[in-house]
C-alpha positions as CSV (number, residue, x, y, z in Angstrom):
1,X,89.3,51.4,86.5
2,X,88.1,52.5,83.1
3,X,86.6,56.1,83.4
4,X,83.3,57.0,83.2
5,X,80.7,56.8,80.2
6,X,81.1,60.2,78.1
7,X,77.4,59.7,77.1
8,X,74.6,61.9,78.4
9,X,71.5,60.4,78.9
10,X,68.3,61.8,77.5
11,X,66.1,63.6,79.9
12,X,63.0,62.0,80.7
13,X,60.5,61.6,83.4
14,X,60.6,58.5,86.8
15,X,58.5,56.0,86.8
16,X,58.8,53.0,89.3
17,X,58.2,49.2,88.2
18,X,57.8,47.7,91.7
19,X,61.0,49.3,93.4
20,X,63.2,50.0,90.5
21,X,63.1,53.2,89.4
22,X,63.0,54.1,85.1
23,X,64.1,57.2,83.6
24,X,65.3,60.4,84.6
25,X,69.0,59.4,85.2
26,X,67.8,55.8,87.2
27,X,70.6,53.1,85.8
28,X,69.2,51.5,82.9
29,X,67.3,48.5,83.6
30,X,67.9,45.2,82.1
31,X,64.5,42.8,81.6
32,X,63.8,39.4,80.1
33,X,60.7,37.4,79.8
34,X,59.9,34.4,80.6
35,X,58.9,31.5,77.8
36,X,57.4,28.3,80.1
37,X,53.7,28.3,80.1
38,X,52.2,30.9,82.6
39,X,50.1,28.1,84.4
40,X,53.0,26.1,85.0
41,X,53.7,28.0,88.2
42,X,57.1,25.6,89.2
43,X,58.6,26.1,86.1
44,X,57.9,30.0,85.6
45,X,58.7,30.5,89.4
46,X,62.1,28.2,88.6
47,X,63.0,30.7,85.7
48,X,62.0,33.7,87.4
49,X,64.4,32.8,89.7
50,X,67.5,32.1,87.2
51,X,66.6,35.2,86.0
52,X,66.8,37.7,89.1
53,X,70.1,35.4,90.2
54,X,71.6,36.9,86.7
55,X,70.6,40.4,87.2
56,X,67.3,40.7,86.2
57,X,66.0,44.1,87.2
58,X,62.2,43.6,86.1
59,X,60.7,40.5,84.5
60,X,58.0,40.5,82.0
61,X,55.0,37.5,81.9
62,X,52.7,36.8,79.5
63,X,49.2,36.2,80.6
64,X,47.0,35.5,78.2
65,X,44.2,34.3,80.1
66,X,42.2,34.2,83.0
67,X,44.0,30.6,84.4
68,X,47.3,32.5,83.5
69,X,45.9,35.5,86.0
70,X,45.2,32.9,88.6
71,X,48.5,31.5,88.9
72,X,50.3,34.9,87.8
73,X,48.8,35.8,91.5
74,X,51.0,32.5,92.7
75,X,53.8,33.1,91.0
76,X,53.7,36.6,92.4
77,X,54.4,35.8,96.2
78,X,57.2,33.6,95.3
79,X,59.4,35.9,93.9
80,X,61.1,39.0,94.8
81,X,62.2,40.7,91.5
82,X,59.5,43.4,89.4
83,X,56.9,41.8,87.1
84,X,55.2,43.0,84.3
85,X,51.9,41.3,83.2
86,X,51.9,41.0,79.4
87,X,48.6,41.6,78.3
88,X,46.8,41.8,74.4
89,X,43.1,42.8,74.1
90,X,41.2,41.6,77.1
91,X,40.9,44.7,79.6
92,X,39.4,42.1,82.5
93,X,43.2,40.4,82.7
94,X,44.7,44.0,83.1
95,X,42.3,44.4,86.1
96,X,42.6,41.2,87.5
97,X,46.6,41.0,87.6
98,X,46.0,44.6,89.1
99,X,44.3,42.9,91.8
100,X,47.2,40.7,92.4
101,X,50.0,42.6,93.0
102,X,51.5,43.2,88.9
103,X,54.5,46.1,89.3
104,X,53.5,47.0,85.7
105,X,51.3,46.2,83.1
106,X,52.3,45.9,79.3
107,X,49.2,46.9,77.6
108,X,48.2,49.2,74.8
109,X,44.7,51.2,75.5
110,X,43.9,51.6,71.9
111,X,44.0,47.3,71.5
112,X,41.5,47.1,74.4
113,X,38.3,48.4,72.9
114,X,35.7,51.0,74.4
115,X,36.5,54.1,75.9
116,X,34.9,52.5,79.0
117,X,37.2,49.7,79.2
118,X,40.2,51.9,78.9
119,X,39.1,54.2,81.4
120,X,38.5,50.7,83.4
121,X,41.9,49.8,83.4
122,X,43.8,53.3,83.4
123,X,42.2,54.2,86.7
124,X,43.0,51.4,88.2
125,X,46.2,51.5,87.5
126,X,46.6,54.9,88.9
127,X,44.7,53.9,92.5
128,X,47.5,50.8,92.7
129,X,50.0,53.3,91.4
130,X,51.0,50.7,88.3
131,X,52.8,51.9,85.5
132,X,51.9,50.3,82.0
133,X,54.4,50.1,79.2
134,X,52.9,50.8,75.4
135,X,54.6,48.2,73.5
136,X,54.2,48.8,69.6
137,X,55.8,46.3,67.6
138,X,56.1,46.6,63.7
139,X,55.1,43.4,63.2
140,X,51.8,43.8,64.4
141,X,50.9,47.5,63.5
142,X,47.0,48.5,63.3
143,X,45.6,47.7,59.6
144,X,44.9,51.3,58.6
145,X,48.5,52.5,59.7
146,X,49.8,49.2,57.2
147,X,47.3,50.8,54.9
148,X,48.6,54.0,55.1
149,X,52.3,54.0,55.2
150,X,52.7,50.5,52.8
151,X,55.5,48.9,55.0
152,X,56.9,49.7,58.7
153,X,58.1,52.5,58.3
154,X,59.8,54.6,61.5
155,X,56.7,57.1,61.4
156,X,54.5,54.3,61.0
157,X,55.5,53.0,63.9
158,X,55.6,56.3,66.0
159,X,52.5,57.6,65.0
160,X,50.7,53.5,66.4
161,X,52.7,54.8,69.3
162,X,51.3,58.2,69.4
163,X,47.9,56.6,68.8
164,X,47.9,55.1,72.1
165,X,50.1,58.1,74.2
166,X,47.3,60.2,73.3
167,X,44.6,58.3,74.8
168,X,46.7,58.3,78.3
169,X,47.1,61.7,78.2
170,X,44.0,62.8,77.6
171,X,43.0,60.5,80.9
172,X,45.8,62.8,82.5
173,X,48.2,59.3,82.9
174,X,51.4,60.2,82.4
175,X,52.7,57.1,84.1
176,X,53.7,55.2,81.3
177,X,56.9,54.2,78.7
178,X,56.8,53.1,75.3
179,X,59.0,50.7,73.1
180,X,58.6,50.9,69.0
181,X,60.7,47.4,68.5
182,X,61.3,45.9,65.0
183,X,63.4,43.3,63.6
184,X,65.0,45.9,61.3
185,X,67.7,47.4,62.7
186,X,67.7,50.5,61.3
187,X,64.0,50.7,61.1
188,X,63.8,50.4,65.1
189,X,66.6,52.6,65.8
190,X,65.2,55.7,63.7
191,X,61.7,54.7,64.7
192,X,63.0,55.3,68.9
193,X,65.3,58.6,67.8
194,X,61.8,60.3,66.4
195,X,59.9,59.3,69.3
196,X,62.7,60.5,71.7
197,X,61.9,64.3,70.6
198,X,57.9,63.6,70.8
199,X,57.6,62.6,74.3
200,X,58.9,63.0,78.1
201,X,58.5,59.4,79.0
202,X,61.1,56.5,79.6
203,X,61.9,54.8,76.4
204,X,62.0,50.4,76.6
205,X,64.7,49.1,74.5
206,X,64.5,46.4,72.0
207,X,65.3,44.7,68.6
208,X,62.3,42.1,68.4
209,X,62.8,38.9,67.0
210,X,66.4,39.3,67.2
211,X,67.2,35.9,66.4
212,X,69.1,33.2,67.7
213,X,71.6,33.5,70.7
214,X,74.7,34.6,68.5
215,X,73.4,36.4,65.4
216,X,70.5,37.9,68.2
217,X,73.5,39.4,70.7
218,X,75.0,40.6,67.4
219,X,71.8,42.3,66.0
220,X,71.0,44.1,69.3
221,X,74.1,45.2,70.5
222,X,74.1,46.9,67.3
223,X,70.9,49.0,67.5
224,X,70.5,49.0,70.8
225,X,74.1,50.4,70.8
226,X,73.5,53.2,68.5
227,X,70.5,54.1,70.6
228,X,72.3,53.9,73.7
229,X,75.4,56.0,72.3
230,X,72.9,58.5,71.7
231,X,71.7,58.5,75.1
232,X,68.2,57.1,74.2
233,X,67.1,54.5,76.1
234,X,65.7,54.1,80.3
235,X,65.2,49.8,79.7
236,X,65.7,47.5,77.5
237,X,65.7,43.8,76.8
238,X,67.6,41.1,74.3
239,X,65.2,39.3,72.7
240,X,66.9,36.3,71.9
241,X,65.4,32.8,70.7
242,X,67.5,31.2,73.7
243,X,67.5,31.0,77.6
244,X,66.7,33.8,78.7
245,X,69.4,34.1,81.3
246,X,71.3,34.8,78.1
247,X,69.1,37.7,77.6
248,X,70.0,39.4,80.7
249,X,73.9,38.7,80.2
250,X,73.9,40.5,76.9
251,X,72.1,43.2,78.2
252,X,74.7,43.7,80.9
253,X,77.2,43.1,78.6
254,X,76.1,45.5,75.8
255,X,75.8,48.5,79.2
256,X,79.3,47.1,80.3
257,X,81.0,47.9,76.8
258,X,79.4,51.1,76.5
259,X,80.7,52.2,80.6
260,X,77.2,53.0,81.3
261,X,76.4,50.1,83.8
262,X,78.7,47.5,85.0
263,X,77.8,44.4,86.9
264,X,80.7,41.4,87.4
265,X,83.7,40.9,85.9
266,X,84.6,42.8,82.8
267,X,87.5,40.5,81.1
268,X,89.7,42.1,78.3
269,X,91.2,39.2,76.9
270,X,93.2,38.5,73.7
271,X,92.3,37.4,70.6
272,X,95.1,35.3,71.4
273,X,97.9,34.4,68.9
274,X,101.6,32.6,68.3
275,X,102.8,34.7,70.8
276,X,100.5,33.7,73.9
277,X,102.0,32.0,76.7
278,X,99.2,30.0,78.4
279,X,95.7,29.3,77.2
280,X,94.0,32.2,76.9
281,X,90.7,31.2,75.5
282,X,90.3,28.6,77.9
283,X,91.6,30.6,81.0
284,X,88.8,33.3,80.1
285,X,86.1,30.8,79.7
286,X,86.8,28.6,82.7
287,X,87.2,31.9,84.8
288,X,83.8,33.2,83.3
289,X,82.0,30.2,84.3
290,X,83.3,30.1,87.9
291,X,83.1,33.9,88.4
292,X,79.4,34.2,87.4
293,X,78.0,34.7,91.2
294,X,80.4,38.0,91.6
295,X,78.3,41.0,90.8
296,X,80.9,43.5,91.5
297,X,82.2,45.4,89.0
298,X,85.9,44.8,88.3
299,X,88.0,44.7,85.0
300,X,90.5,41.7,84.7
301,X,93.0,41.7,81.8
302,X,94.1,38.5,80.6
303,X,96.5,39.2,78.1
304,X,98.5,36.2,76.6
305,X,102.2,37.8,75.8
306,X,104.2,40.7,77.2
307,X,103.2,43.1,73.8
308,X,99.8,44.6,75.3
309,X,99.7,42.4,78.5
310,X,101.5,45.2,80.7
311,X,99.2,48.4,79.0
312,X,96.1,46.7,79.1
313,X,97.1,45.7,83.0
314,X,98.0,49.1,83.8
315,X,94.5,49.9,83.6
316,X,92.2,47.4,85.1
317,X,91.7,46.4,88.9
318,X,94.0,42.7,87.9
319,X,95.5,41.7,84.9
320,X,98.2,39.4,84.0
321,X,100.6,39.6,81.1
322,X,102.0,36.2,79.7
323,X,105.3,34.9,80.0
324,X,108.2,32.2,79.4
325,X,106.2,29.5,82.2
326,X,105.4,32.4,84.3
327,X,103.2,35.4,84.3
328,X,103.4,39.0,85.3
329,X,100.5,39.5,87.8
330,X,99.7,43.1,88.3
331,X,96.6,45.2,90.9
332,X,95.4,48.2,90.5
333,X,97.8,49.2,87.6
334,X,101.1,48.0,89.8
335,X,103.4,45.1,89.0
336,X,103.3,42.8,91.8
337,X,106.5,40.9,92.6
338,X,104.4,37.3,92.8
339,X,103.8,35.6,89.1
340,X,101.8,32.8,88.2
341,X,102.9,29.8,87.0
342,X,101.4,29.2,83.6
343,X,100.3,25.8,84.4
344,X,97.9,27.6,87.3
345,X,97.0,30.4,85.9
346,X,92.7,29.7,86.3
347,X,92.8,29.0,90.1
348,X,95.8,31.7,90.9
349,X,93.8,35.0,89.7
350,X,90.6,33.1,90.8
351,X,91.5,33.6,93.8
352,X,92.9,37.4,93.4
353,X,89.9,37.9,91.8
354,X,87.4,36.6,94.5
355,X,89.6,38.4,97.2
356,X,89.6,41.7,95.0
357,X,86.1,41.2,94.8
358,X,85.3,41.1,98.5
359,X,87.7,43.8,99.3
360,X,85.6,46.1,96.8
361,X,82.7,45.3,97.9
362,X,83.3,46.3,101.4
363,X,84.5,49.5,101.0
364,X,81.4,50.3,98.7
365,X,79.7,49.1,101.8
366,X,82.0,51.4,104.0
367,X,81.0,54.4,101.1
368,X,77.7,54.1,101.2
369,X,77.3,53.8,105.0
370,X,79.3,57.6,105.4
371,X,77.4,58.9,102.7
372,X,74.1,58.1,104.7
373,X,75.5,59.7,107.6
């Protein structure tokens, strides 16, 4: 019920990884990557899996060798959701995954060697009609641009970027997006806002080595925040040393706060105080849990008094406002005459919620149906 994001998104051009469409107004797309061992196809398929159940749009694989390509090819018809075959130096991989099915491969042409091995693998991709993604990183820049520049530095890492956009367009690819990721904050924000001006491409979101699940979320919701406020930005991932399901939930999240893209249940709870008439905390964490297979967006309030209980209710699809051993449940901004017993509260508005949910979804269903007709 919150309006609309006031941002406007950078212009760009469309690509497609698989069936999900990047840049040029397409939502934002939210990607992890997997961590089991490539050749351990149960496990990668299993986490794959856990992924796309969580939203994953597109999920990236690392395939560092030629047994990895083999059972990249398994892993492939298993799953459903776009993968991108992660690939450093060795051109045969790039046309091997090619050969089995890849949606995308994560490769930059100036790493691979000759011109002929480049040529190799940028013509191939554009017979299969697979996008690649330049990925510079400024942990790993080429020597003479360390040499040159001292540090990373945010033209440091845009001009390793420009290094390898210039050998795809001068084999007339334009198929392609490009990340310049750092640890630093700041470094990787400035480093994305000077590349933004160079180039008409989708732009892959990330703060690399992010850290740990906490201080990670924190660190990347900041930058990619900035970014995102600015309208920069097509994709982007949460590198997080954690599951990576968590990944995908912050990403969601970080879209969520910023009204750009919502998906499930957007609580606005209380940071809970003397004045709080049920659990809070515990309400919003048990109903999180539960709630985690509804992908429709809604906004709940679960406010714990009476002070910003009714406000906060007033605009979100349900909301409750605490009260002496009862609650004030309110839908779609209305006071309802039925309250909630305090001692209830979790399995009361989990089932407003789920019915909410259902009755959303089918007239999305209905709005979609007479918009095709």
């Amino acid at each position: 019920m919150h309006n609309e994001s006031p941002i406007i998104r950078r212009q760009s051009s469309r690509i497609y990884v698989g069936n999900v469409p990047i840049g040029d107004g397409a939502p934002i797309a939210v990607q992890s990557m997997t961590n089991t061992r490539t050749t351990d196809v149960e496990a990668t398929v299993a986490q794959i899996k856990a992924l796309e159940k969580v939203g994953a749009d597109i999920v990236r694989v690392s395939v560092p060798t030629m047994d990895a390509a083999e059972a990249f090819k398994v892993i492939k018809q298993q799953v459903n959701v776009p993968l991108v075959a992660d690939i450093h130096f060795d051109y045969r991989i790039a046309l091997k995954v090619a050969e089995y099915g890849v949606d995308c491969l994560r490769i930059n042409p100036g790493n691979i060697g000759r011109e002929d091995r480049i040529r190799a693998v940028v013509e191939c991709a554009r017979d299969k009609n697979i996008p690649i993604r330049i990925g510079v990183n400024g942990g790993s820049l080429e020597k003479d641009i360390q040499q040159k520049y001292g540090e990373p530095t945010p033209q440091a890492l845009v001009e390793s970027a420009m290094r390898h956009v210039e050998i795809l367009d001068r084999l007339n690819f334009d198929q392609f997006k490009v990340s310049v990721k750092a640890s630093d904050v700041f470094l990787a924000v400035e480093s994305y806002r000077l590349l933004a001006k160079q180039i008409v491409q989708p732009l892959h979101l990330g703060i690399t080595e992010a850290g740990g699940a906490r201080a990670g979320s924190v660190k990347s919701a900041v930058g990619l925040g900035m970014l995102l406020a600015e309208g920069i930005g097509d994709t982007l991932r949460i590198s997080l040393a954690a599951d990576p399901v968590e990944e995908i939930k912050v990403g969601f999240d970080i879209l969520k706060s910023l009204r750009i893209r919502s998906r499930g249940i957007n609580f606005i709870a209380c940071p809970t105080c003397s004045r709080q008439e049920f659990d809070v905390i515990g309400t919003v964490n048990e109903l999180e849990q539960r709630l985690e297979d509804i992908v429709v967006p809604m906004d709940v309030s679960v406010i714990g008094c009476v002070v910003n209980g009714p406000g906060e209710a007033e605009v979100s699809h349900l909301g409750i406002a605490g009260g002496n051993r009862k609650s004030a449940f309110y839908e779609d901004g209305i006071r309802q005459k039925e309250r909630f017993d305090n001692d209830n509260v979790i399995d009361q508005l989990e089932s407003k919620i789920r019915a909410k949910a259902s009755m959303l979804d089918q007239n999305n269903r209905i709005d979609v149906k007479q918009q095709d007709i």
